[in-house]
One Martini backbone bead per residue (centre of mass of N, CA, C, O) as a GRO file, in nm:
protein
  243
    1UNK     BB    1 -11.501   9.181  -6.390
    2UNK     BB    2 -11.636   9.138  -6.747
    3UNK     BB    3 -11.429   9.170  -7.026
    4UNK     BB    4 -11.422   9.283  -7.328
    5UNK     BB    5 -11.227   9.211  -7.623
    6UNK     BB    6 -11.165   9.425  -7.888
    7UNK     BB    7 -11.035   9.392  -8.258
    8UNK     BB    8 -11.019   9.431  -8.555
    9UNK     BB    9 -11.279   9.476  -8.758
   10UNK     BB   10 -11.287   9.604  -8.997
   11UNK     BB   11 -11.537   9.687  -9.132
   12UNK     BB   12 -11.717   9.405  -8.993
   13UNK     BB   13 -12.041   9.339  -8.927
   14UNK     BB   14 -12.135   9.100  -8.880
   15UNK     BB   15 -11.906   9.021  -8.706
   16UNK     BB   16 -11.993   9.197  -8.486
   17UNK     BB   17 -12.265   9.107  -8.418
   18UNK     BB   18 -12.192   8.807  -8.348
   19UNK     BB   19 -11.993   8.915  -8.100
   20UNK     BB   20 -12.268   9.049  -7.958
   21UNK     BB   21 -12.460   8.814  -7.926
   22UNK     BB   22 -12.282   8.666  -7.737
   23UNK     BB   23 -12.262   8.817  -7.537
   24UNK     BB   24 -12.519   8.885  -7.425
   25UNK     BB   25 -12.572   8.566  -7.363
   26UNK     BB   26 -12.408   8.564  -7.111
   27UNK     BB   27 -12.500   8.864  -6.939
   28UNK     BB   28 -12.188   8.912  -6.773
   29UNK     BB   29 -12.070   9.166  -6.936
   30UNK     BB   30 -11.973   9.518  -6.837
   31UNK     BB   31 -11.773   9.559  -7.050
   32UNK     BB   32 -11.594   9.741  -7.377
   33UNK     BB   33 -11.299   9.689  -7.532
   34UNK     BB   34 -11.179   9.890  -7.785
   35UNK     BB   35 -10.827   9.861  -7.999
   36UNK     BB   36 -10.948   9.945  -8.285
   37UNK     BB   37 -10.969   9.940  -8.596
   38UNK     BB   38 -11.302   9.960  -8.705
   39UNK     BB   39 -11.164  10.061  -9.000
   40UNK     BB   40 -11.123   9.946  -9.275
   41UNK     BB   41 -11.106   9.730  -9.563
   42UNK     BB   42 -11.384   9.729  -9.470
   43UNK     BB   43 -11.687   9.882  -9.567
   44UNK     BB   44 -11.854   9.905  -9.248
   45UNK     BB   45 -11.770  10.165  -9.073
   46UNK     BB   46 -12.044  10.287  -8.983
   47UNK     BB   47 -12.181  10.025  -8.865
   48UNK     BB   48 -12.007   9.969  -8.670
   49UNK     BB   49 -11.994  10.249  -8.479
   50UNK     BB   50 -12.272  10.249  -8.438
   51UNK     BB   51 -12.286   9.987  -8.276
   52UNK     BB   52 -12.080  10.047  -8.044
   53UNK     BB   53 -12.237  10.334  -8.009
   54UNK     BB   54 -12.451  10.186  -7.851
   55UNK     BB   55 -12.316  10.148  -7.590
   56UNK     BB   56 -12.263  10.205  -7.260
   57UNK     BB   57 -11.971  10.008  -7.252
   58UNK     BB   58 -11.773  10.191  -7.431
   59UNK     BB   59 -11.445  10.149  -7.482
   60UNK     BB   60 -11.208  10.345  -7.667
   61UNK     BB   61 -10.932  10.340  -7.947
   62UNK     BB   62 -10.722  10.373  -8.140
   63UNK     BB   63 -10.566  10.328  -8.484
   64UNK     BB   64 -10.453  10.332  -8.775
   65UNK     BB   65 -10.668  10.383  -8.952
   66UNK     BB   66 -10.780  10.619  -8.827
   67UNK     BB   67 -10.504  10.784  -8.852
   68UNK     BB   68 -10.520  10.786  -9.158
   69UNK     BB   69 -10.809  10.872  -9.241
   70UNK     BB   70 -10.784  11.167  -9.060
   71UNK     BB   71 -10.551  11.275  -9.241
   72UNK     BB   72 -10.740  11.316  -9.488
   73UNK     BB   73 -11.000  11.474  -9.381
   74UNK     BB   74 -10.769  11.686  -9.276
   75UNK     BB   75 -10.550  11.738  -9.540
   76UNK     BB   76 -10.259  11.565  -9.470
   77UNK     BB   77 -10.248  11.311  -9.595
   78UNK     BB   78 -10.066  11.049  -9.570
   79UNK     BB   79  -9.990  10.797  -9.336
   80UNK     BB   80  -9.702  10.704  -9.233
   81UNK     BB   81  -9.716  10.403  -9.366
   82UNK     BB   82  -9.990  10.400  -9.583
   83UNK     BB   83  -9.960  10.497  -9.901
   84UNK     BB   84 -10.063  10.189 -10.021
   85UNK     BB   85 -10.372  10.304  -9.895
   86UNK     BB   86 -10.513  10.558 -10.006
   87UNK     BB   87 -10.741  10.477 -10.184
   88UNK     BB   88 -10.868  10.295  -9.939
   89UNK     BB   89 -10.885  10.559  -9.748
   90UNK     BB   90 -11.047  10.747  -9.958
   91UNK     BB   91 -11.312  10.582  -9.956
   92UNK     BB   92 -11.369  10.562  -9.696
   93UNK     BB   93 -11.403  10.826  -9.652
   94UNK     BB   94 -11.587  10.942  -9.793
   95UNK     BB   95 -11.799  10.738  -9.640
   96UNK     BB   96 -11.812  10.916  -9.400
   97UNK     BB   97 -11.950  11.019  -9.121
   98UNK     BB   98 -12.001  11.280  -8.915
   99UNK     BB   99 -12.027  11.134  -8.670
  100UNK     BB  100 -11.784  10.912  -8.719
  101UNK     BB  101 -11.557  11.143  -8.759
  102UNK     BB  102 -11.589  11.271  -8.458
  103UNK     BB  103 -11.541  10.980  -8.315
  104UNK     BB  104 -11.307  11.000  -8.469
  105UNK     BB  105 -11.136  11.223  -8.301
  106UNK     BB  106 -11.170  11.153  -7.972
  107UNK     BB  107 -10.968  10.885  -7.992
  108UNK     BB  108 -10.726  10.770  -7.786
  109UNK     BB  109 -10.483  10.596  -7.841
  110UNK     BB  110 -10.486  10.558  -7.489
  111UNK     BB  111 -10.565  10.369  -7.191
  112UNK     BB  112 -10.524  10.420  -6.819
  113UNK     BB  113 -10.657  10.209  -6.562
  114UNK     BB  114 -10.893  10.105  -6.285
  115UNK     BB  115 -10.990   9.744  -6.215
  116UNK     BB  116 -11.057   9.605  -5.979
  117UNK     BB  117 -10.700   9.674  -5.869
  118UNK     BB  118 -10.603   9.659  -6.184
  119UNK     BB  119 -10.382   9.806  -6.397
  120UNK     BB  120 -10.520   9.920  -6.726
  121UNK     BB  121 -10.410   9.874  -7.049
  122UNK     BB  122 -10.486  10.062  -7.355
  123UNK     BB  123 -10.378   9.958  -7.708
  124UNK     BB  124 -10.245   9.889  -8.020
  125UNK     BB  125  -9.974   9.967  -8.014
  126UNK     BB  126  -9.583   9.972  -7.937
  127UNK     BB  127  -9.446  10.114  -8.123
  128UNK     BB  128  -9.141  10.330  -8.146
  129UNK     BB  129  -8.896  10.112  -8.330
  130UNK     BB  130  -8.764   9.913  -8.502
  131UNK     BB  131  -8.668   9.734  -8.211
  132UNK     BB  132  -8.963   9.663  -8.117
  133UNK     BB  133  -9.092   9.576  -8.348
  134UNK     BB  134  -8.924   9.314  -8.385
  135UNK     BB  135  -9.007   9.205  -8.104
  136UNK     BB  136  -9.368   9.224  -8.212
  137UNK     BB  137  -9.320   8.955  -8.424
  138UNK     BB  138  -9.138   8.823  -8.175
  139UNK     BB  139  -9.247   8.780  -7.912
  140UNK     BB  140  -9.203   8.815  -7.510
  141UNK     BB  141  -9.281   8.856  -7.225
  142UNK     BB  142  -8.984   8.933  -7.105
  143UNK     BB  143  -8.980   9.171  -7.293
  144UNK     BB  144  -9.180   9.332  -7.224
  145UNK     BB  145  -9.100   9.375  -6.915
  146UNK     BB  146  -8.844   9.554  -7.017
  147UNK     BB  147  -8.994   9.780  -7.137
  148UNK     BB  148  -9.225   9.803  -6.889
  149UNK     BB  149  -9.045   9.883  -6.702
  150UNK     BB  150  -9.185  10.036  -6.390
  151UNK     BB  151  -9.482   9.960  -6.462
  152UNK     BB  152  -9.798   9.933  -6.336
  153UNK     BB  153  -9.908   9.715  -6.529
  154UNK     BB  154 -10.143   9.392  -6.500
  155UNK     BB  155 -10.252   9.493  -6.805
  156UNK     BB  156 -10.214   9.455  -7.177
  157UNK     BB  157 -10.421   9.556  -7.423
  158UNK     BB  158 -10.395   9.459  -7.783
  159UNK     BB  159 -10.340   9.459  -8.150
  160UNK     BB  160 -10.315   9.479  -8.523
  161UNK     BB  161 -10.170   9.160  -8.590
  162UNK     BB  162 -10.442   8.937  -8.601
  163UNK     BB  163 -10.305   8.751  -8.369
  164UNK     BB  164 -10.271   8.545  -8.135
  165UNK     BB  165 -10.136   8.712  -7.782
  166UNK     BB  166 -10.047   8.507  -7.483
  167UNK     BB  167  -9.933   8.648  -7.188
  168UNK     BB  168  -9.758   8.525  -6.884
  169UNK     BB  169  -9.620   8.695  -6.592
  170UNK     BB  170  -9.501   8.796  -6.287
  171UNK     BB  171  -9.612   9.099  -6.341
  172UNK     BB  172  -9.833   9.021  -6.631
  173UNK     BB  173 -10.048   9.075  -6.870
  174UNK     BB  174 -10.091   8.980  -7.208
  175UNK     BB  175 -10.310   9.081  -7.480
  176UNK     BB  176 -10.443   8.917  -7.784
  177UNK     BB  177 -10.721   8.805  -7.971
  178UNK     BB  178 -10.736   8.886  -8.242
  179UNK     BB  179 -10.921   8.965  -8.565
  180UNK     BB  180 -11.255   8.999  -8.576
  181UNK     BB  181 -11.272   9.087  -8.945
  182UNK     BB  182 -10.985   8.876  -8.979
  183UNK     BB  183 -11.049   8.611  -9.155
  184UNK     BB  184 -10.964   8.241  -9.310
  185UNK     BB  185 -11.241   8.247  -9.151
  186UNK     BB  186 -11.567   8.179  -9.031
  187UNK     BB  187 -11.471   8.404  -8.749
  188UNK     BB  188 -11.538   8.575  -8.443
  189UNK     BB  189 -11.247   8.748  -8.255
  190UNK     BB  190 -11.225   8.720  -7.900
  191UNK     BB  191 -11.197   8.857  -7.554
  192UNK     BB  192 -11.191   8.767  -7.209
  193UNK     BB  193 -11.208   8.932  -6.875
  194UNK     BB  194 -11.144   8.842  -6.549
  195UNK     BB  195 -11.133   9.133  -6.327
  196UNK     BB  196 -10.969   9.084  -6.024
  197UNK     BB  197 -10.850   9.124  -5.698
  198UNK     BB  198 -10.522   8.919  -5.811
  199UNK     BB  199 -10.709   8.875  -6.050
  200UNK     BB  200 -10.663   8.691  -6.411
  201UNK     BB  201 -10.893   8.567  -6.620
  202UNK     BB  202 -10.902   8.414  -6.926
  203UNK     BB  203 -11.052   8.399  -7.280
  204UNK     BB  204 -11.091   8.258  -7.618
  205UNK     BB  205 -11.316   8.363  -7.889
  206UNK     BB  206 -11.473   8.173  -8.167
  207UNK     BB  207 -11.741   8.317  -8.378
  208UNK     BB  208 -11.970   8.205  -8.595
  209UNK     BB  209 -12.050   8.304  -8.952
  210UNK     BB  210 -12.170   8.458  -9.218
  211UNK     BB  211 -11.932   8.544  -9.515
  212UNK     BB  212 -12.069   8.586  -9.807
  213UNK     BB  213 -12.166   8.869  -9.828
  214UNK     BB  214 -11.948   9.023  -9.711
  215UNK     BB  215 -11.713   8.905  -9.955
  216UNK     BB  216 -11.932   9.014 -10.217
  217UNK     BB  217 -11.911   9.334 -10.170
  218UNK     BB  218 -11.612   9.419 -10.276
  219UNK     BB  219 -11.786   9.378 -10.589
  220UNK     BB  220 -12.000   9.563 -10.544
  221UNK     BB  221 -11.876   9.852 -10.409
  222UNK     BB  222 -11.584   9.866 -10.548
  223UNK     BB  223 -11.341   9.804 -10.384
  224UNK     BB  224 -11.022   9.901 -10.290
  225UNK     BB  225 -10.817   9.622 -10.310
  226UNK     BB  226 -10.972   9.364 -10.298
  227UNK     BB  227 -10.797   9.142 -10.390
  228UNK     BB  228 -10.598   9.169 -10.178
  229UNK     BB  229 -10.774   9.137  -9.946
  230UNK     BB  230 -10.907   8.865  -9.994
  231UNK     BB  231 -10.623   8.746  -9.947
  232UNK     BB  232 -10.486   8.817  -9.706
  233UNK     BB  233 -10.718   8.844  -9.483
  234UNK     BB  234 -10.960   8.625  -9.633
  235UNK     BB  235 -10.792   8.385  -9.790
  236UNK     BB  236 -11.003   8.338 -10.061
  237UNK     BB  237 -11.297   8.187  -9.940
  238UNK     BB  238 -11.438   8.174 -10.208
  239UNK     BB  239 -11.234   8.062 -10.416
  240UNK     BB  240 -11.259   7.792 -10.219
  241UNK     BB  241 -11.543   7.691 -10.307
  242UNK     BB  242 -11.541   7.669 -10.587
  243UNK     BB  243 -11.314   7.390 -10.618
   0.00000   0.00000   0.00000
């Protein structure tokens, strides 16, 4: 069976759109695997949410964005480590719909199932210490399996980093796709997994598409801290056309 890897999408409805008419075209993908953060950053967290869960074929699990959001939704404050984007998570709230608040309240942190006789874990990160943190900021498949002693997981598919990560060794496979809705150029993307018993085949998909209106709404919504994200995230794409 073949599953797409999708995560980081940040409310970038347009990258969402062009990899999902890639899939569509491929026609052989059975299942949609979403490993969180659909929303924050970018404006279109209803947009995203609304296609995602258009599919009949949708796993999906929260991500940190969802949990700070979600922290304010329900009057709890920010979450710990996110105070520094409140006013843009405070915005994001704002404009969520009765309905994507309701899907993102079900959405659970992890999930592990079993495809085709082999055991995957679908997480957003794995941190759960300092001393974790650091190891996943500079993986290796090695410590990772350090980690997972004794865990049956034979894929563990994780998002967050905005990088892509893949690791295969002895014990199972790591892999992150990198962030579908934050690059540094006109890409999204995403990862494809051939899911067979006793085997499992990868490959990582870069869909190029026009983010040239997505990244002048940031101006257009004024969306709060876009100077930072529009330079963080997306490179300052715009000014760079402009030289």
């Amino acid at each position: 069976m073949k599953a797409a890897i999708l995560t980081d999408i940040h409310g970038n409805a347009p990258a969402l759109q062009a990899v999902l008419k890639d899939i569509d075209q491929q026609g052989n993908i059975k299942q949609l695997f979403c490993l969180g953060d659909m929303i924050g950053i970018g404006p279109h967290s209803n947009e995203v949410i609304e296609m995602l869960y258009s599919r009949k074929n949708l796993t999906a699990i929260a991500g940190n964005h969802e949990q700070a959001v979600l922290h304010l939704v329900e009057g709890k404050g920010p979450l710990e480590g996110h105070k520094g984007m409140q006013q843009h998570h405070e915005w994001i709230a704002e404009r969520l719909s009765e309905d994507s608040i309701k899907r993102i309240q079900l959405l659970p942190q992890a999930i592990e199932q079993e495809v085709e006789g082999q055991h995957v874990l679908l997480t957003h990160y794995h941190m759960t210490d300092e001393k974790l943190d650091a190891i996943e900021r500079q993986p290796a498949g090695a410590k990772w399996d350090e980690k997972y002693e004794g865990a049956p997981y034979d894929l563990i598919c994780f998002g967050h980093y905005h990088i892509l990560h893949y690791f295969r060794t002895t014990r199972r496979v790591y892999l992150n796709p990198g962030a579908l809705g934050c690059n540094d150029v006109a890409v999204a993307r995403y990862g494809i997994v051939d899911i067979q018993k006793g085997q499992l085949d990868v490959r990582f998909t870069a869909v190029p598409y026009d983010n040239r209106s997505y990244l002048q709404s940031y101006e257009l919504l004024n969306v709060p801290d876009r100077d930072y994200i529009l330079k963080a995230f997306h490179g300052n794409q715009l000014e760079k056309e402009m030289i």
